[in-house]
C-alpha positions as CSV (number, residue, x, y, z in Angstrom):
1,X,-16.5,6.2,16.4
2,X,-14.5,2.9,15.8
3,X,-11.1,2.3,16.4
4,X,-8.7,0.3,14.4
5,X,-5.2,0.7,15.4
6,X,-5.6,3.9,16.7
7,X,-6.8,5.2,13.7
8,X,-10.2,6.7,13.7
9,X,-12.5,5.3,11.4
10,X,-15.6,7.7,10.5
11,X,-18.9,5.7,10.3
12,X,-21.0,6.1,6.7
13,X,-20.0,6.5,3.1
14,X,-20.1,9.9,0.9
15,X,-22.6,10.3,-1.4
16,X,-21.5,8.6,-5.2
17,X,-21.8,12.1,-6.6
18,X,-19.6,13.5,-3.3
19,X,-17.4,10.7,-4.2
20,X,-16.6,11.4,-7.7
21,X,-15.8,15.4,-6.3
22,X,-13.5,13.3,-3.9
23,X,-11.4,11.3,-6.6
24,X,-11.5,14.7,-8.7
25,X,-9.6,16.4,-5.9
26,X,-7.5,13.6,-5.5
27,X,-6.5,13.4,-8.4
28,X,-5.7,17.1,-8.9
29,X,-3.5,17.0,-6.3
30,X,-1.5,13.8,-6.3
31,X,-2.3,12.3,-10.1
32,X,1.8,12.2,-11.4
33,X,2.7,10.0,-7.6
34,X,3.4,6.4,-8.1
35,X,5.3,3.8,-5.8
36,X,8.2,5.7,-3.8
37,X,10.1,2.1,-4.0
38,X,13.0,1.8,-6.4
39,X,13.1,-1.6,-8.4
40,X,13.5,-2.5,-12.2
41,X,10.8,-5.5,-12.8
42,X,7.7,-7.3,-11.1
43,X,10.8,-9.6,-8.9
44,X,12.4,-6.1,-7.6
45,X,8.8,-5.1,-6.6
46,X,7.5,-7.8,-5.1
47,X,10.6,-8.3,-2.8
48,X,10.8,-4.6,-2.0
49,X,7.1,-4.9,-0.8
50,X,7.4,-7.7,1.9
51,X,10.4,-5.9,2.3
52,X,8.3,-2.4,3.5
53,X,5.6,-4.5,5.9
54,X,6.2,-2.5,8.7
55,X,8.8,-0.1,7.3
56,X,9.0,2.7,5.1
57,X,9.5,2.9,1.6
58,X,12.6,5.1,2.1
59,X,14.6,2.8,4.3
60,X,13.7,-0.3,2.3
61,X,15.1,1.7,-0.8
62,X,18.3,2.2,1.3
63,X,19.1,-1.5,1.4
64,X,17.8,-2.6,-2.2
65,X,19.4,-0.4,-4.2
66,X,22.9,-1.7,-3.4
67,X,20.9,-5.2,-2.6
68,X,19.7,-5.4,-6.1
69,X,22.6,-4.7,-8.3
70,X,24.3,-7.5,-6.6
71,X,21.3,-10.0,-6.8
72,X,18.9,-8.7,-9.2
73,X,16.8,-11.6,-9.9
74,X,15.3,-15.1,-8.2
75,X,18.2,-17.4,-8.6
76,X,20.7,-14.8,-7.7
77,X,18.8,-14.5,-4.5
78,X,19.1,-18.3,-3.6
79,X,23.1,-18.1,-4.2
80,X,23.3,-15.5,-1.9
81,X,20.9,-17.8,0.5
82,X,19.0,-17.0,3.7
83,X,21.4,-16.1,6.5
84,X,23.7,-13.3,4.6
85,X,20.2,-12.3,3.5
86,X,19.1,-11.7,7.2
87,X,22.5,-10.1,7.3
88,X,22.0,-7.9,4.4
89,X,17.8,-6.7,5.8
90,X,18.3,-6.4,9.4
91,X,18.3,-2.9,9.7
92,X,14.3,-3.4,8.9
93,X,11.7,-5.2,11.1
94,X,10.7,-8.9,11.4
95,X,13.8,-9.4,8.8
96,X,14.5,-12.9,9.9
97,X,11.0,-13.4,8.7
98,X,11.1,-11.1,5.6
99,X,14.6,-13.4,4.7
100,X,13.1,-16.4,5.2
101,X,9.4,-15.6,3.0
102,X,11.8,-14.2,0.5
103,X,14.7,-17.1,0.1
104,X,11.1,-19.5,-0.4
105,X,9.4,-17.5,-2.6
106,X,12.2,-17.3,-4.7
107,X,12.9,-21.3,-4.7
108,X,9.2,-21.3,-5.6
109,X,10.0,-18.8,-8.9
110,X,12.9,-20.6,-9.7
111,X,11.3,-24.5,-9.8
112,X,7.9,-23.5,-11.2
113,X,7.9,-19.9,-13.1
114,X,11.2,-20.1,-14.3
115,X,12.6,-17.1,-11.9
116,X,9.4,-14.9,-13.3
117,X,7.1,-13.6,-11.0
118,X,3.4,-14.8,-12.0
119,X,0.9,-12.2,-13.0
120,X,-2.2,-13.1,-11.5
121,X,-3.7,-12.7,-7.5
122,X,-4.0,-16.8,-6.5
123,X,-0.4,-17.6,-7.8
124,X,1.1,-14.4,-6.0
125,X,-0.8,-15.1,-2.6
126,X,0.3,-18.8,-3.0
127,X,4.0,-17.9,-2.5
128,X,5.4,-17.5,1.5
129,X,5.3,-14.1,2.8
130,X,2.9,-12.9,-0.1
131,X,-0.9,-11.6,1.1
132,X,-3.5,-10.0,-0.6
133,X,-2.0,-6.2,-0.5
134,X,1.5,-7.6,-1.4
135,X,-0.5,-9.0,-4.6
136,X,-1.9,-6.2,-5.2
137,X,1.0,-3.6,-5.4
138,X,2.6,-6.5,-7.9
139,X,-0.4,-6.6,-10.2
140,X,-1.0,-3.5,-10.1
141,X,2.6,-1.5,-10.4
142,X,4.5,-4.4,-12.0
143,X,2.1,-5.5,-14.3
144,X,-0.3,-2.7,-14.8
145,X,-3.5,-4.3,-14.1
146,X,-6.2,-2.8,-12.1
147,X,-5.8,-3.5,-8.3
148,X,-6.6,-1.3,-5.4
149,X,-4.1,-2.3,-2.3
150,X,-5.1,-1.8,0.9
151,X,-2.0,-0.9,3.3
152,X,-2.3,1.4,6.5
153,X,-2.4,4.8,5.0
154,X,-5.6,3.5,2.3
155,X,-7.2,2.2,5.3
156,X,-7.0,5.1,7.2
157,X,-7.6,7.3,4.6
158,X,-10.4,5.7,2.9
159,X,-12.2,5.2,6.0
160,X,-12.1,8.3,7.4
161,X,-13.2,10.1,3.8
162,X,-16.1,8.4,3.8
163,X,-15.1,6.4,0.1
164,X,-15.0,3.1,2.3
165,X,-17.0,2.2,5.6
166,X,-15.1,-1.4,6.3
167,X,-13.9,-3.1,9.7
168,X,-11.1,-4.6,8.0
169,X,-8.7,-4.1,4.8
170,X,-10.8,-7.1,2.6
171,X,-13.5,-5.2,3.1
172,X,-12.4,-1.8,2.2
173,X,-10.8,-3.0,-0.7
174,X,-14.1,-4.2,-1.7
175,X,-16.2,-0.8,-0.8
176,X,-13.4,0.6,-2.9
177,X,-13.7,-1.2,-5.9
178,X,-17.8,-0.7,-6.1
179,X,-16.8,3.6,-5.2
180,X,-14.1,4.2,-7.8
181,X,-14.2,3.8,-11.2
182,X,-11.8,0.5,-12.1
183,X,-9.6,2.7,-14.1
184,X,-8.9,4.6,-11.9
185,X,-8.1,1.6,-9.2
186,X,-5.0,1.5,-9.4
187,X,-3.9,5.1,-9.4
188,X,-6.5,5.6,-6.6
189,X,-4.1,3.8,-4.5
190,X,-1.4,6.0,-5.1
191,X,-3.8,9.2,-4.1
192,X,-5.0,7.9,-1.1
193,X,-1.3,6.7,0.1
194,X,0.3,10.3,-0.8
195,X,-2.9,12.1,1.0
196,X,-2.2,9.8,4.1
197,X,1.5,10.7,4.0
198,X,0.9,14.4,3.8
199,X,-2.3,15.6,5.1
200,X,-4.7,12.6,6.6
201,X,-1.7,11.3,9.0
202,X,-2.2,9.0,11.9
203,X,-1.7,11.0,14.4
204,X,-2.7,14.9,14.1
205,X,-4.6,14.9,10.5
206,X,-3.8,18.4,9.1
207,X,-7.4,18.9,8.4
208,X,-7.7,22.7,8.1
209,X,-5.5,22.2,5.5
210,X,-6.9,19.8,3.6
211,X,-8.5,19.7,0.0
212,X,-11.2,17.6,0.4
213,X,-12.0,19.0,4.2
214,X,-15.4,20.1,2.6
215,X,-16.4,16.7,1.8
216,X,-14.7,14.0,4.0
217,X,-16.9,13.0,7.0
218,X,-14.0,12.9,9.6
219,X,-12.5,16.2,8.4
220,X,-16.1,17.6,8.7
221,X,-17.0,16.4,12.2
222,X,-13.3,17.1,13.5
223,X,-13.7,20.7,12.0
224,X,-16.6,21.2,14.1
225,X,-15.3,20.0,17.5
226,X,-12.1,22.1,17.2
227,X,-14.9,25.6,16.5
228,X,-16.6,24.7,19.8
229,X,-13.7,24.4,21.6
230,X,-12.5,27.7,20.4
């Protein structure tokens, strides 16, 4: 068994046909979730998600909602500038940082895109503070194109399943993409992160309880070592 920070990653992939059971259950269970953060448009989205890099949802929803309807947009941002910014975000992690990414992207939106956030994966990346999963979250919540973003819980959760068998988050996305059906991509993403949030945690999976315990290799194998220790 491989490790990736601390979370156990089971080795193989389910079979396509075990797969499509998977996203069946998944579905079931979590199909109305979306995006727990609050925003209004693609600009709201993409700050709230460098925003959440190593926070939670609910805590970055703390500071934007009284954040946004002060500074809503990019050039509203760049009046308020980088320091009351920091000011404004420091209750969350790295927010010297998160201030700083943010303050350039937005100079970027403002001088080339007009204050619009673009709508494709190499302009996104291009901007400071803005990787691949960042991108991803933007295409696919704020502008409704398929994307499958890979944060910690669709790691975890993918990888342990058995609908991914990657080292890294590139990779997984990738195994993704080839195991689930591109319509479904995007609301995929929204499964996995609601089953990592509820049942396939970190730390103490609740696997007995599980849907998909019949079917997910590390459910399967962790099922068994609990019987023989009882």
């Amino acid at each position: 068994m491989k490790k990736i920070e601390n979370k156990t990653v089971s080795p193989g992939k389910l079979t396509p046909k075990k797969i499509r059971i998977v996203l069946e259950i998944l579905q079931d269970n979590y199909g109305d979730k979306t995006t727990a953060l609050e925003f209004q448009d693609p600009f709201q989205l993409l700050v709230s998600t460098i925003l959440s890099a190593q926070s939670t949802d609910v805590q970055v929803n703390k500071i934007t909602r009284s954040l946004f309807r002060q500074y809503p947009n990019a050039r509203s941002f760049l009046l308020l500038g980088q320091p009351e910014l920091e000011n404004k975000i420091k209750s969350i992690g790295l927010y010297k940082n998160k201030a700083r990414n943010i303050i350039a992207s937005c100079e970027i939106l403002v001088e080339k895109y007009q204050g619009r956030v673009p709508d494709n994966r190499e302009e996104l990346t291009a901007l400071p503070g803005v990787g691949r999963k960042t991108a991803n979250v933007v295409l696919s919540v704020g502008f409704k194109q398929d994307a499958i973003a890979v944060d910690t819980h669709v790691f975890r959760v993918s990888n342990r399943i058995g609908l991914a068998n990657a080292s890294d988050p590139q990779k997984t996305e990738l195994d993704l993409m080839k195991n689930i059906p591109q319509q479904n991509w995007s609301a995929a993403h929204h499964w996995l992160i609601w089953h990592g949030r509820t049942i396939c945690k970190a730390q103490n999976p609740q696997c007995p309880a599980c849907p998909i315990k019949d079917y997910c290799l590390y459910s399967r194998k962790r099922l068994k070592e609990l019987r023989k220790i009882s």
